[in-house]
N, C-alpha and C positions, 0 to 999 in steps of 0.2 A: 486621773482615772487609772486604774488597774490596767498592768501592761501584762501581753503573753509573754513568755519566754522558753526559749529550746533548750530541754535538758542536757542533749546530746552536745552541742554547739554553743551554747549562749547566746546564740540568735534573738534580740530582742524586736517586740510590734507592738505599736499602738495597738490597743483593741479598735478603735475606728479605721482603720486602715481595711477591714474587713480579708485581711489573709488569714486565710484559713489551716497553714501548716507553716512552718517553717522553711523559706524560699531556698533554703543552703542544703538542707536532709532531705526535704519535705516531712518528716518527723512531727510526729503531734506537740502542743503546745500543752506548756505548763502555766500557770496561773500566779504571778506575784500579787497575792493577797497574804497578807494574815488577818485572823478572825481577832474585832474589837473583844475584848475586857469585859466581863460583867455577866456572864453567861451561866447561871447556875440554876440547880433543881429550885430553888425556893422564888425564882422571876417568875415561871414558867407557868405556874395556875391561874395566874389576871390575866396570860393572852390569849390572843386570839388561837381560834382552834384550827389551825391549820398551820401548812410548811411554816408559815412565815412567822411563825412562833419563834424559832430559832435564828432571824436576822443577823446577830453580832457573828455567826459562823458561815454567815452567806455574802458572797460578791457584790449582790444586788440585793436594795433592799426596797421597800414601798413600792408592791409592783403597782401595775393597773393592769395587767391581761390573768388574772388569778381569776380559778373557776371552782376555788374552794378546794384545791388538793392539798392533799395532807391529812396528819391527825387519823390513819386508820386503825383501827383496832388490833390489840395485840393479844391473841388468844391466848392461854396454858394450855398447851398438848398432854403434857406430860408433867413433873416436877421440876425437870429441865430443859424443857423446849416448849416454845411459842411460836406461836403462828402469825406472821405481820397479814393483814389480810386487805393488800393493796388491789385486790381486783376492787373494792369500795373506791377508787381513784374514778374522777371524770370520767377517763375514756377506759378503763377496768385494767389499769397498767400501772405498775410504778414506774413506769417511763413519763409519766405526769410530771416527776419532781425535777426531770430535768430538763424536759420541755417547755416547762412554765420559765423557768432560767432562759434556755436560747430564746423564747420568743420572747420576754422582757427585754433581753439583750437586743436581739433585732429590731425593737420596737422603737428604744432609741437610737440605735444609731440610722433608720429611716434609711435601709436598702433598696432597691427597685425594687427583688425577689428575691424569698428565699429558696434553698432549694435543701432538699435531704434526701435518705437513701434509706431502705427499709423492707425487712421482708413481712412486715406488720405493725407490730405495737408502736415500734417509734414514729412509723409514719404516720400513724393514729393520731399518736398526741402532738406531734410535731404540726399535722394540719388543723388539729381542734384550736391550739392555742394560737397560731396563725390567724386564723378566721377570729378568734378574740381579740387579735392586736390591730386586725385589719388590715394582714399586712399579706400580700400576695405569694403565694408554697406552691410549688410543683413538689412531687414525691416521686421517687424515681425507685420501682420495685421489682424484683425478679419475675420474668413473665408467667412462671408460675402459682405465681402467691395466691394466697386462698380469696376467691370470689368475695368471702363476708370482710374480712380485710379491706380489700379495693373497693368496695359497696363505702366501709369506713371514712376511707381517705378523702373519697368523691365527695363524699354525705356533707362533710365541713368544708367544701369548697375547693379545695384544694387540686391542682390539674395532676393528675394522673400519668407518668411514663413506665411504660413496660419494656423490660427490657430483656432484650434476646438471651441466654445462659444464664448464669445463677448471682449469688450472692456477692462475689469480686467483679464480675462483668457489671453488677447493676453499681457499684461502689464506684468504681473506676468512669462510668457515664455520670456520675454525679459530680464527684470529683474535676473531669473537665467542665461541667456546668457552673461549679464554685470559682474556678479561673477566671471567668468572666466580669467584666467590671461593674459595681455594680451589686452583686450577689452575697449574700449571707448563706456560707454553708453552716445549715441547723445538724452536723454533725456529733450522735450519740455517741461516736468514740474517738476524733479529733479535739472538738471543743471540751474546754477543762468546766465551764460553765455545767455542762449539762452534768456532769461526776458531781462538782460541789451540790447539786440538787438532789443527786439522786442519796449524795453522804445522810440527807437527814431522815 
């Protein structure tokens, strides 16, 4: 299997080990993957219409918790700009593409619970595709995040923690949560899984 590694240190970790930083930094993990061979415009019209269209360039491939993300439409604005129009994603985020990555991830390596941090979108999709892996998410959000957000989180199952002060306070209560044994941190900016999803 594909190992983390710390750019800073060379700190290397099983992906099953379920640490979630680097124990020496604590510094985010990099990802020893290269993308298979074989990846070109002319594959790409026989598959399937979504992320996983692009497989040889992703960590994970054949998921089972996919809800059909990907493949959004790419508008012309202009003569030189386009519009990707990722509110069409599942839960109306392109934090879809890397959510479907951590909870694939989570799914196999079968954690107690996951846990993530979020002042919305990621904990959106982080608890949609939880609830599709069946796999138990607590979302841990700054106390004031928007009602329809937190109505979100709830809606897919997912337990609910609010937390006192802002955005680093609620990161940091998560953070000791992911310590725990046990725990899959589904972090959007630790974990290198949820980047290579969001790459496509």
């Amino acid at each position: 299997m594909t190992t983390y590694h710390c750019p800073q240190d060379g700190t290397r970790s099983p992906i099953s080990a379920l640490t979630w930083c680097c124990p020496v930094c604590r510094g985010p993990w990099d990802l020893d993957f290269r993308a298979a061979p074989g990846l070109t415009p002319h594959v790409l019209p026989g598959r399937a219409n979504s992320l996983w269209r692009y497989e040889e360039i992703l960590p994970l491939a054949a998921p089972e918790v996919s809800l059909g993300e990907g493949r959004t439409p790419l508008v012309p604005l202009t003569d030189t700009v386009s519009a990707k129009l990722d509110y069409l994603m599942p839960t109306l985020s392109f934090k879809d593409r890397g959510a479907v990555m951590l909870a694939e991830l989570a799914r196999r390596l079968a954690p107690d619970r996951v846990v993530a941090d979020s002042s919305g979108n990621a904990g959106t999709s982080i608890a949609a595709y939880c609830a599709r892996a069946a796999l138990p998410c607590t979302v841990y959000v700054p106390e004031g995040t928007s009602p329809k957000k937190t109505e979100q989180i709830r809606a897919h199952g997912a337990v609910l923690v609010a937390v006192p002060g802002g955005r680093e306070a609620t990161a940091l209560a998560a953070r000791a949560a992911a310590d725990e044994p046990g725990v899959f941190y589904a972090s959007h900016v630790f974990n290198p899984y949820f980047l290579h999803g969001t790459k496509t």
